[in-house]
C-alpha positions as CSV (number, residue, x, y, z in Angstrom):
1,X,-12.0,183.2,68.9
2,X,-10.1,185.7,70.1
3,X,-6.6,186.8,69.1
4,X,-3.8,184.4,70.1
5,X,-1.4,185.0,73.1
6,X,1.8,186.8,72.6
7,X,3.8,184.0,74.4
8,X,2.3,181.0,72.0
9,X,5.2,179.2,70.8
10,X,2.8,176.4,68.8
11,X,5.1,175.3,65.5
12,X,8.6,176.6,67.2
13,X,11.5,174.6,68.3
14,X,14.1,175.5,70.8
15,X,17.3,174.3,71.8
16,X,17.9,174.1,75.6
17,X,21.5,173.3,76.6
18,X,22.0,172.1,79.8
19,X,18.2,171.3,80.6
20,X,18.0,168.3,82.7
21,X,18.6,170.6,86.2
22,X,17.7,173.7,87.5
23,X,17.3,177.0,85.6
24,X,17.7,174.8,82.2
25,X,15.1,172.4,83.1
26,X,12.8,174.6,84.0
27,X,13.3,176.8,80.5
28,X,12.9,173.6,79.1
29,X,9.5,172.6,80.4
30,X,8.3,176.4,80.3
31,X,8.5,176.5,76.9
32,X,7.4,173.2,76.0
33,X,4.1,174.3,78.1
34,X,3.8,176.9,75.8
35,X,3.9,175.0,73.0
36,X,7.5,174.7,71.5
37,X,8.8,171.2,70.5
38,X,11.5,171.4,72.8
39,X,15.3,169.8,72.4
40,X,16.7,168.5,75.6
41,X,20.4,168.2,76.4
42,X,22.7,167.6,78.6
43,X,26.2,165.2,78.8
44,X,24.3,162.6,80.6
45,X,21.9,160.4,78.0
46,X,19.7,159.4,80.5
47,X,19.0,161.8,82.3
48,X,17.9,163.9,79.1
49,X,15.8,160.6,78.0
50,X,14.4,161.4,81.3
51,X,13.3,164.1,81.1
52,X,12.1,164.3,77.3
53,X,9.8,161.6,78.8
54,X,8.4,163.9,81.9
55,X,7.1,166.4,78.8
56,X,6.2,163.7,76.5
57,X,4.1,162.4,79.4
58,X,2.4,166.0,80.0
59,X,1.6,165.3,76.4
60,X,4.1,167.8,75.1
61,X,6.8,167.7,72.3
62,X,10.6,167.1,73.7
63,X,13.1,165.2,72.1
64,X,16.2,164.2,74.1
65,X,19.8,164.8,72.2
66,X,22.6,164.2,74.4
67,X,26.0,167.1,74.2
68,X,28.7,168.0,75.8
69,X,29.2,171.4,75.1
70,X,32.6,171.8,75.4
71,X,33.4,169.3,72.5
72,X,33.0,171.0,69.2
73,X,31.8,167.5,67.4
74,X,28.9,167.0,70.2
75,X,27.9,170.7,69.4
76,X,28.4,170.2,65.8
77,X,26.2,166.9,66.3
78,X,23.6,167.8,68.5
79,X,23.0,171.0,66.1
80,X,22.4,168.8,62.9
81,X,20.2,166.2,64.9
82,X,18.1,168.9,66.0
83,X,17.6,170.0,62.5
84,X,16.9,167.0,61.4
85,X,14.0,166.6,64.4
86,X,12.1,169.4,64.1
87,X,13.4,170.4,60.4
88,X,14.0,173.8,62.1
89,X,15.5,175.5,64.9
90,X,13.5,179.0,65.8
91,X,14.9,179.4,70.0
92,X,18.7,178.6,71.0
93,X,19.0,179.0,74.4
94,X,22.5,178.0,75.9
95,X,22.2,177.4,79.6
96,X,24.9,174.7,80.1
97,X,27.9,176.2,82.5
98,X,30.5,175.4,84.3
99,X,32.5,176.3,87.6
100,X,34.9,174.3,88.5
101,X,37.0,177.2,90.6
102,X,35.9,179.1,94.0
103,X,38.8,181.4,95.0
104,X,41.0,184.2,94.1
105,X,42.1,185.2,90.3
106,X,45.6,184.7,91.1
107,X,45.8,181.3,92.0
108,X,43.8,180.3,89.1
109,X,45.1,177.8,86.4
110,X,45.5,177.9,82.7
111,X,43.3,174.3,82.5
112,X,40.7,175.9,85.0
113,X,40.7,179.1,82.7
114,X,40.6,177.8,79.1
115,X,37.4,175.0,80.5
116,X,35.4,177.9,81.7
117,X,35.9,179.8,78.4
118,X,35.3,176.9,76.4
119,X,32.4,175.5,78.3
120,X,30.2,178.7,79.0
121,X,31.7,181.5,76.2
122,X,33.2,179.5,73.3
123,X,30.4,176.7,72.6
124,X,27.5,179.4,72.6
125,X,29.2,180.8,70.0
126,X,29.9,177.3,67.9
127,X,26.2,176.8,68.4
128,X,25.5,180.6,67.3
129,X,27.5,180.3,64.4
130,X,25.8,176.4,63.3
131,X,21.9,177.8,64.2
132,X,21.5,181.2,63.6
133,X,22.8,181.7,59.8
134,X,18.8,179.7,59.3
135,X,17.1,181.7,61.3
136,X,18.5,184.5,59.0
137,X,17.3,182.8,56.0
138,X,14.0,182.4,57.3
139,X,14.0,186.2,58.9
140,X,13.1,185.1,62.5
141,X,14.6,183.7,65.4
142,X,15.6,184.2,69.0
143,X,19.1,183.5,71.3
144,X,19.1,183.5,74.9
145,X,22.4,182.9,77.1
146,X,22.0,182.8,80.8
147,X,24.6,184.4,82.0
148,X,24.2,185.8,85.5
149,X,24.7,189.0,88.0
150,X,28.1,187.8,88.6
151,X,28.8,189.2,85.3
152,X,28.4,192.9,86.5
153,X,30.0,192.3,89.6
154,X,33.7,191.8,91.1
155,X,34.0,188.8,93.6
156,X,36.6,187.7,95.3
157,X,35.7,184.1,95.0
158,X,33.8,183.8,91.8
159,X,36.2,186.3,89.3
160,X,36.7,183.3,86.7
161,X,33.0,182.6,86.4
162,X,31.7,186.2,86.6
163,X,34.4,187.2,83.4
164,X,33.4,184.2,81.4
165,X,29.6,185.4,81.9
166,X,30.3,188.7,81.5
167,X,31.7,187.4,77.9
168,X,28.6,186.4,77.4
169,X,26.7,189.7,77.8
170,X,29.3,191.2,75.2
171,X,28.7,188.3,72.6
172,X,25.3,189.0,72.6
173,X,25.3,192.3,72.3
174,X,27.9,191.8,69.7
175,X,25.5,189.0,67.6
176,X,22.5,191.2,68.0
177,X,24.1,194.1,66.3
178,X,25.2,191.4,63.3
179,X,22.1,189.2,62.8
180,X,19.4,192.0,63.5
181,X,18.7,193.4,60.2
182,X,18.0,189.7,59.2
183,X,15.5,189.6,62.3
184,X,17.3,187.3,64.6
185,X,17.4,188.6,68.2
186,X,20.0,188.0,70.9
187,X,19.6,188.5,74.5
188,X,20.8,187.5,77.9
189,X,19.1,186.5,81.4
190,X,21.2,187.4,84.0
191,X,19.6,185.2,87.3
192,X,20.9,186.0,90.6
193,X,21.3,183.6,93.5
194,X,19.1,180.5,92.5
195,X,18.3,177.1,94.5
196,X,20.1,174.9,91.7
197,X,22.2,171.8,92.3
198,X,24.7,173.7,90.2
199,X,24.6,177.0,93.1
200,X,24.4,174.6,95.8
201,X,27.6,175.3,97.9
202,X,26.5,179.0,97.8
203,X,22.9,178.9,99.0
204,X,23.7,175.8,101.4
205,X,26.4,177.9,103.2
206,X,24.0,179.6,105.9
207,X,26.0,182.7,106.2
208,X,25.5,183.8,102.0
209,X,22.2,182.0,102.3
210,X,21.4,184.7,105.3
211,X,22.8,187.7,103.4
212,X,21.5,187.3,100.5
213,X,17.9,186.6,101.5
214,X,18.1,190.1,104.1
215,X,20.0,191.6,101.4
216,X,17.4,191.1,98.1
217,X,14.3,193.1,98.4
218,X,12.0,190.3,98.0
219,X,13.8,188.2,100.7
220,X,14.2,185.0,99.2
221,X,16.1,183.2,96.7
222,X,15.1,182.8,93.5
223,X,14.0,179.5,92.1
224,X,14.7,177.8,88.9
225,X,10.9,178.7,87.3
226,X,11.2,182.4,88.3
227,X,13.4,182.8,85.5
228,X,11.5,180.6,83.0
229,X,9.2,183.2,82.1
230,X,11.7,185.7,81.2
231,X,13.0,183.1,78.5
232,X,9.4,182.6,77.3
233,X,9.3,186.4,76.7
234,X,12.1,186.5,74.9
235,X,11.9,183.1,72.7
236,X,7.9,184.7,71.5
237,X,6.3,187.1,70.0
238,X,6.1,189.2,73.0
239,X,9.3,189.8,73.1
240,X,10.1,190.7,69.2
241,X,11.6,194.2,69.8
242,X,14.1,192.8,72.0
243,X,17.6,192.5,71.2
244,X,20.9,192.8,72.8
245,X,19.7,193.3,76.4
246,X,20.4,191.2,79.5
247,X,17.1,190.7,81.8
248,X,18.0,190.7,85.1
249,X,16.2,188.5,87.1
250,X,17.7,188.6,90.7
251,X,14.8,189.8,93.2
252,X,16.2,192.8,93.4
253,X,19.6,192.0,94.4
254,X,21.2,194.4,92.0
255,X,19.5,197.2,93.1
256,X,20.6,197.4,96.8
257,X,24.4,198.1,96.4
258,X,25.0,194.8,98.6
């Protein structure tokens, strides 16, 4: 036999907030396909129950545990059920997000501001602060937040949610520096424009679709399981020197000045 792959993720568990749709999903079933027991979650029950059956039905391990994020018992709760599933926790990866607000910073409300916080900033770190302090027992274990190119970039439309995900790059670098020397890595994927349900008013407008796919050097969009793998990278073995960094994943979109 010959050695095993770098990317096995047999006897791991992972946490995927946010993982009936999209970019979650598809971390989800990537790294239940390479062997994780894999945590599903989202606010909606059945849709996780439906897709924890999808994997169970590929003959893969998936448990559905409903959460809303924003609601520190449902993080608190889907944190200690998880536990109690899998009896460990080795991969966090907090996908869920919102954006409720397309337009300028100034007109933008106190309510609109402190949901985006909460929802895509403050519960990564309430589930940070519930699942890492094991993996620092145990001396191994990896955190991904998608965060996204928005949070390098100004916009005149998208300000709230490119500062709340450019929080997210500095919490990681900020959780890497404390939890390394106890082996747990922290890291971000930062996607670029993605055919989600959750981009949808973006890529369906045919004037960003346009310049965005002449704009990226690949010419397309990006798809929810092109970013898959760079989660798979970073929740194995392959990826163990990693911490603190944010993968960009963006066809190139970052790289034109555009």
């Amino acid at each position: 036999m010959g050695a095993p792959s770098p990317f096995d993720l047999k006897g791991r568990a992972a946490v995927v907030t946010g993982s009936t749709r999209g970019i979650g999903r598809a971390i989800a079933e990537a790294l239940a396909r390479a062997g994780a027991g894999v945590v599903i979650s989202s606010r909606k029950a059945d849709r996780c129950d439906e897709v924890a059956s999808a994997l169970l039905n590929e003959g893969l391990d998936a448990t559905a545990i409903p959460c809303h994020v924003g609601v520190r018992q449902d993080v608190e709760r889907l944190a200690a059920e998880s536990v109690k599933h899998y009896g460990k926790i080795d991969c966090l990866v907090c996908n869920a997000a919102v954006n409720p607000y397309y337009g300028p910073m100034a007109q933008l409300t106190d309510e609109v501001f402190s949901k985006v916080v909460d929802t895509n900033v403050r519960s990564n770190l309430w589930l940070c602060n519930l699942l890492i302090p094991p993996m620092a027992e145990r001396r191994d274990g990896s955190v991904i937040f998608v965060s996204s190119i928005a949070g390098f970039r100004g916009s005149r439309m998208l300000g709230m949610y490119g500062l709340s995900k450019a929080a997210d790059i500095a919490l990681a670098r900020n959780l890497a520096v404390e939890w390394g020397p106890r082996n747990v890595r922290v890291n971000c994927i930062a996607p670029g424009l993605v055919r989600t349900d959750f981009a949808r008013a973006l890529w369906e407008d045919p004037s960003i679709r346009s310049q965005a796919e002449s704009a990226y050097p690949l010419r397309r969009l990006g798809e929810p399981e092109d970013i898959a793998g760079a989660a798979v990278l970073l929740a194995s073995g392959a990826g163990s020197w990693i911490t603190g960094q944010t993968i960009v994943v963006d066809g190139g979109a970052t790289v034109t000045g555009l």
